[in-house]
C-alpha positions as CSV (number, residue, x, y, z in Angstrom):
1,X,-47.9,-47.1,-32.8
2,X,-47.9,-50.4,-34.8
3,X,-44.8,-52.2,-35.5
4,X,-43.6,-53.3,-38.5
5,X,-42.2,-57.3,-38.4
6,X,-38.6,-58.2,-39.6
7,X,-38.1,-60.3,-42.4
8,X,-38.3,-63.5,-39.9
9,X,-41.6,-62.9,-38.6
10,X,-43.1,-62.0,-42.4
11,X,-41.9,-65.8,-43.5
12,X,-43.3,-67.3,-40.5
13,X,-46.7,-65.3,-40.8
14,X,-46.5,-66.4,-44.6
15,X,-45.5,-70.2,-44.1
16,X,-47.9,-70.3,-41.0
17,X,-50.9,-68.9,-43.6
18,X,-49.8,-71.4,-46.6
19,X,-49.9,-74.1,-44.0
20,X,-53.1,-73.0,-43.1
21,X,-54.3,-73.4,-46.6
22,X,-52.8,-76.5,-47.5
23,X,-54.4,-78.2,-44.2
24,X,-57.9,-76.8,-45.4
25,X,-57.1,-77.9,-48.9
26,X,-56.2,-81.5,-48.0
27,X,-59.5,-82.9,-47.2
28,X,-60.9,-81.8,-50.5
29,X,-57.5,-83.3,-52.7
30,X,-58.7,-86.5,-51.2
31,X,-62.1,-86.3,-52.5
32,X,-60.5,-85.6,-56.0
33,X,-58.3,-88.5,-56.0
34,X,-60.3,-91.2,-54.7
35,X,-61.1,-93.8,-57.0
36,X,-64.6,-94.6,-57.6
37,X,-66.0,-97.9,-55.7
38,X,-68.8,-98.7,-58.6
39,X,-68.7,-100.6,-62.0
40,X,-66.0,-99.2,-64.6
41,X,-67.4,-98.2,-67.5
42,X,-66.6,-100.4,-70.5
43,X,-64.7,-98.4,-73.1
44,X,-66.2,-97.8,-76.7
45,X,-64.6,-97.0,-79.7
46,X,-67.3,-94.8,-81.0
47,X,-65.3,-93.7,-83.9
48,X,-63.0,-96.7,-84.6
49,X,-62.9,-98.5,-87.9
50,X,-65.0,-101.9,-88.9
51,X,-63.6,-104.8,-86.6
52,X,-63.1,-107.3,-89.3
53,X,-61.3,-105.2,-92.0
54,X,-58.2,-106.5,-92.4
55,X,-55.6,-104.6,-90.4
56,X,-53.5,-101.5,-91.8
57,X,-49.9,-101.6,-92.2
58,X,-48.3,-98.9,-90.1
59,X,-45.7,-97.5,-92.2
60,X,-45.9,-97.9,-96.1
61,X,-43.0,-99.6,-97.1
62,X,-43.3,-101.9,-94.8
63,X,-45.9,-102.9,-97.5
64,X,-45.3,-100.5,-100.9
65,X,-46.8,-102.9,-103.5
66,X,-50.2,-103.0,-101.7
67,X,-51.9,-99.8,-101.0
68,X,-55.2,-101.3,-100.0
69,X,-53.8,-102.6,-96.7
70,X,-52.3,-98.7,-96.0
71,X,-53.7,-96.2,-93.7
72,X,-55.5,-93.5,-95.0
73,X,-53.3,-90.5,-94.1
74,X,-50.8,-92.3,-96.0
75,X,-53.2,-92.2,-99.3
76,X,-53.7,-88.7,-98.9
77,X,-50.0,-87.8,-98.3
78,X,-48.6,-89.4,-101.2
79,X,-51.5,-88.0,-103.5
80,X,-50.5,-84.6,-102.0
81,X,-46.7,-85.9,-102.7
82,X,-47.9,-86.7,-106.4
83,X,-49.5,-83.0,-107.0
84,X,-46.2,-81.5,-105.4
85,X,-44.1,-83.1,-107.9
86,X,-46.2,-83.0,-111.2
87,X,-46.6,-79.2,-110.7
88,X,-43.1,-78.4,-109.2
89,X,-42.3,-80.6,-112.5
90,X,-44.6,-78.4,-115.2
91,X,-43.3,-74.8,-113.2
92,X,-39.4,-76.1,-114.4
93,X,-40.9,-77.0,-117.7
94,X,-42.2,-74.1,-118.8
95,X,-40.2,-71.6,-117.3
């Protein structure tokens, strides 16, 4: 008749097989982690804007009289801004 282990045994069958693992794991982690040995690659900004443009103000009122030095997602979110008031503005109007 087979025995059945204790709860002791169970842990030390199941730490000795995760062990087991890990140990068989480890030479393959280092492989992963290693830092290559050649040249780095140079990094390109492929989809950067043109070098000599003169530089972007990163919030708008840091600048608010000059909108040719903003950031385009700034354009676009006070156009939207502008829409959102002109037509909230005509709904109260007319209703």
């Amino acid at each position: 008749a087979r025995r059945i282990p204790d709860t002791r045994e169970r842990t030390n069958l199941r730490s000795q097989t995760m062990s087991g693992i890990l140990r068989a794991a480890a030479p393959l982690a280092r492989r992963l982690n290693a830092v290559p040995k050649g040249p780095i690659a140079q990094q390109t900004r492929g989809m950067a804007s043109d070098p000599n443009a003169p530089p972007k103000v990163a919030y708008p009122w840091l600048d608010p009289t000059n909108p040719q030095n903003w950031k385009e997602e700034h354009l676009v979110f006070t156009i939207l801004g502008g829409w959102g008031v002109v037509i909230m503005g005509a709904k109260s109007a007319f209703s």
